[in-house]
N, C-alpha and C positions, 0 to 999 in steps of 0.2 A: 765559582765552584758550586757542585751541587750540596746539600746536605751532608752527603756522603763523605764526599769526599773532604769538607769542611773536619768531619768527625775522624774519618782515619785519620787525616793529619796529626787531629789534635791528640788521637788515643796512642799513635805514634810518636811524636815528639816533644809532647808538653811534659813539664814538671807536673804532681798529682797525685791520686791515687783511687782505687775505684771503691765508692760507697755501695757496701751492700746489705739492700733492702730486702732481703727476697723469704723471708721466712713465712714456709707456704702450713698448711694445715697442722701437721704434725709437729713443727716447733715455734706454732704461732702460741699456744698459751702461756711459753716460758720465756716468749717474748716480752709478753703481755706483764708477766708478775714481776719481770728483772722492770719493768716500767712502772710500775707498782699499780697492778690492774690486776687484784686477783682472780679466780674464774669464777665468783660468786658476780662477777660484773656484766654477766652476757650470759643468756640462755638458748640460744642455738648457735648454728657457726655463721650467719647473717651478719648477728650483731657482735659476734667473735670478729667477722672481718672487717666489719663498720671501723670496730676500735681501733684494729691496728693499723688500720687504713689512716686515722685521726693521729697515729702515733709517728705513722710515717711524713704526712703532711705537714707535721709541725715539727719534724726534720727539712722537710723538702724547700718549707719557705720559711728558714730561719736566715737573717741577716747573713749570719757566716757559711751556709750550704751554697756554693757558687762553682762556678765553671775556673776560678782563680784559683784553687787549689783542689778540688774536686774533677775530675777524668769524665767520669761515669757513676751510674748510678743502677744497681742490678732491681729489678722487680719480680716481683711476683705475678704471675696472670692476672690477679684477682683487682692488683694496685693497675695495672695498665690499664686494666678495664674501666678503673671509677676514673674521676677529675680532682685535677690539684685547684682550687680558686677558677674555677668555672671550665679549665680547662684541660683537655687530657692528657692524663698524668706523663706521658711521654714527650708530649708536644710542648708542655709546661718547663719539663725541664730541660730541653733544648731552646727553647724560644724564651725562655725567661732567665735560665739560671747558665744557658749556654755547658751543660753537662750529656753526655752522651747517654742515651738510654737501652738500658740492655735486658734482655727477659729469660730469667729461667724458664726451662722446658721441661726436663726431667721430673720424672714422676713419681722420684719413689726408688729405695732402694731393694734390692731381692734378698734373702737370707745370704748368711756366708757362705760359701764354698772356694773350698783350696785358699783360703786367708783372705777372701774378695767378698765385697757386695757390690754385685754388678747393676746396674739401672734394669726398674722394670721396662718391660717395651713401652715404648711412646704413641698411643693409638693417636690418629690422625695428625699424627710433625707435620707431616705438606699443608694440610689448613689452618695448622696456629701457624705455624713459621708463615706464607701467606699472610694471614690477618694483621702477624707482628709488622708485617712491611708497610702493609696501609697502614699503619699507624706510626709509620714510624720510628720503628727499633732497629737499630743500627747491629744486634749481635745476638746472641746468647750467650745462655752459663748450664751447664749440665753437668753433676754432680756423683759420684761413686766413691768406695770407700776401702780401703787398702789397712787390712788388722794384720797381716801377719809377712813376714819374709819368704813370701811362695813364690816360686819365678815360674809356673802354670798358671798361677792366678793373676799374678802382676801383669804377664804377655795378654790375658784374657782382657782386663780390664782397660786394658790401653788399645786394645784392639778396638772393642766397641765403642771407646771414645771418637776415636779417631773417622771409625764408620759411619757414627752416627753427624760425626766433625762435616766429611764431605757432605753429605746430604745436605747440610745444613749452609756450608759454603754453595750449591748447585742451587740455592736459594734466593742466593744472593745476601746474605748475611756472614759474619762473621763469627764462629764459636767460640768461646771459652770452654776449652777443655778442663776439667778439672776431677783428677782422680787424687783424691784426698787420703795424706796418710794418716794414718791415728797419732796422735803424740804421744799412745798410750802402747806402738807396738812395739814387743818385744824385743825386735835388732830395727829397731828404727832406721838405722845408717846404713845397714845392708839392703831392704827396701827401697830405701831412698838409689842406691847404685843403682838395683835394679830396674826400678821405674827412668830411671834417667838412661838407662840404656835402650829401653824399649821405645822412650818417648822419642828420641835423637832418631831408631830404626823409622819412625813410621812417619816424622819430619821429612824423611829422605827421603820416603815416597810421594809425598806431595807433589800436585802439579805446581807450576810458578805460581798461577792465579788464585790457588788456595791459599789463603791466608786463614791463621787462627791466632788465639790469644790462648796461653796458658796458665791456671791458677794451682799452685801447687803448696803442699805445708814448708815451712820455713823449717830446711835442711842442717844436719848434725856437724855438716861439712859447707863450711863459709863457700860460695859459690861454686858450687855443685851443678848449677844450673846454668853456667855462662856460654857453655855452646847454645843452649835454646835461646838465649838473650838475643846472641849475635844470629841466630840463623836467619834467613830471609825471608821466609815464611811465617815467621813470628811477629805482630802485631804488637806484644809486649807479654812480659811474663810478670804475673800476679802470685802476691801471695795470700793465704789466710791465715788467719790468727788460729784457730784451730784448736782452740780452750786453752790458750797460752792468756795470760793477764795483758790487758794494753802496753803498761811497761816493757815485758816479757818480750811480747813481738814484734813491738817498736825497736828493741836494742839487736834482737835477731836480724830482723829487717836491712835492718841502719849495715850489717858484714857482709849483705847479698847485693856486690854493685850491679846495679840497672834492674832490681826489683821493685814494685810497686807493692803497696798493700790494697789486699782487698776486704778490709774486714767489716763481720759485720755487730758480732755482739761487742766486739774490742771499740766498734767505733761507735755504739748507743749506752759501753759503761758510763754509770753516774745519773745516766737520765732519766727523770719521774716525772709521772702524771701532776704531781701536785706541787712541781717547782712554776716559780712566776716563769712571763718569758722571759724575763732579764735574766734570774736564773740559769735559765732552760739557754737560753744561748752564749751565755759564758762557759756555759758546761760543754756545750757542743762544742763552740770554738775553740778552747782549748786542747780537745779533744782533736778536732780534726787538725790544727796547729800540727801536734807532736807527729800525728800519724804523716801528715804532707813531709815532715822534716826529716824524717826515716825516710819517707819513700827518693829522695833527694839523693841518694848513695849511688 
């Protein structure tokens, strides 16, 4: 089997869940301080990326980070580009940790309109998506964000998902769609229908050969999401944490059968710069523990 197809298997049928790394420019400094790395510790974004790159590494090669309970693993461009122990950061974690590696694309959200922040354009997708292949990335994650119960904004944002999905399938890679809703919006539950009515419309227009993966906020209504689970063109359906506490979205999680979690501050709570590694990876471990045992449902 090739790579590939070694990896859809696994991203299809293994027990798991997908580790995400990917906090890009804008919420790398509150990555940084919840690690305990104030921004008195870097004075340009060099050595801003050095650190989290350090932060990320010594997630990446901690005893308990593996392809045994571990899916995937989401990056950052910036992470893909350096090396894990001499090697690169993608190839590392396939060839060493046996975890599937995936790259954010998106760049950035737009102001709101109609209750949406739609993704800014993606200047040159066909040469990252390209370069992600020589190197190895098996997918994407691309990012938008859903504040209010608009069913113009909602159709909107699933639209461009979805557009920018094929492209990205006509790549030869596989997306993660992920229009993210706020935990913070007003009729959460009626959103939550709507998105799942749109999502299910534009499923159904998939060709057979398009596969995607879906990551979506962990729903008001216990499996809301199980026709996307079941559908054939889904790869697996992910969730985020979405500024729920570890606990929080672990027991959410645990009522959504055949959801995965994707998280990624829920999956770095507790860990600091200035714990030993003994420390440092009992923290993890327990950590990714609970999150694997949720994702189990």
């Amino acid at each position: 089997m090739s790579n590939y197809d070694q990896q859809l298997d696994k991203m299809k049928n293994n027990d798991g869940f997908i580790a995400a790394l990917d906090q890009s420019g804008g919420s790398t400094p509150k990555a940084l301080g919840l690690y305990g790395v104030t921004q008195d510790g870097w004075s340009n974004d060099e050595e801003m990326f050095s650190l989290v790159h350090e932060m990320r590494a010594r997630i990446m090669t901690s005893p308990s980070f593996t392809g045994e309970r571990i899916l995937a693993a989401i990056l950052f461009e910036n992470t893909m580009d350096r090396d894990v122990q001499d090697s690169p950061t993608a190839e590392y974690l396939w060839e060493e940790k046996n975890i599937v590696p995936i790259l954010k694309v998106d760049k950035g959200l737009m102001e709101e309109e109609n209750g949406v922040q739609l993704m800014q354009t993606i200047p040159d997708l066909d040469a990252l998506l390209k370069k992600a292949s020589a190197k190895g990335i098996f997918g994407t994650k691309m990012r938008s964000v859903i504040k209010q119960a608009d069913a113009d904004g909602i159709e909107a944002i699933t639209a461009q998902q979805f557009e920018i999905g094929r492209q990205i399938c006509d790549a030869g890679l596989i997306p993660i769609i992920e229009p993210e809703i706020d935990i913070y919006c007003p009729d959460k539950a009626a959103a939550e229908t709507m998105l799942e009515n749109a999502i299910m419309t534009e499923l159904n227009q998939l060709a057979p050969d398009q596969l995607v993966m879906l990551k979506l906020t962990l729903p008001e209504e216990n499996n809301l999401y199980r026709n996307a689970v079941n559908h054939p063109n889904v790869v697996r359906v992910a969730a985020l944490s979405g500024g729920y506490s570890r606990d929080e979205a672990n027991t959410r999680l645990s009522h959504n059968n055949g959801v995965i979690a994707s998280f990624s501050r829920a999956l770095s709570e507790g860990l600091k710069v200035q714990q030993s590694d003994a420390e440092f990876n009992a923290m993890l471990d327990a950590s990714i523990e609970s999150i694997f045992q949720a994702s189990k449902t």
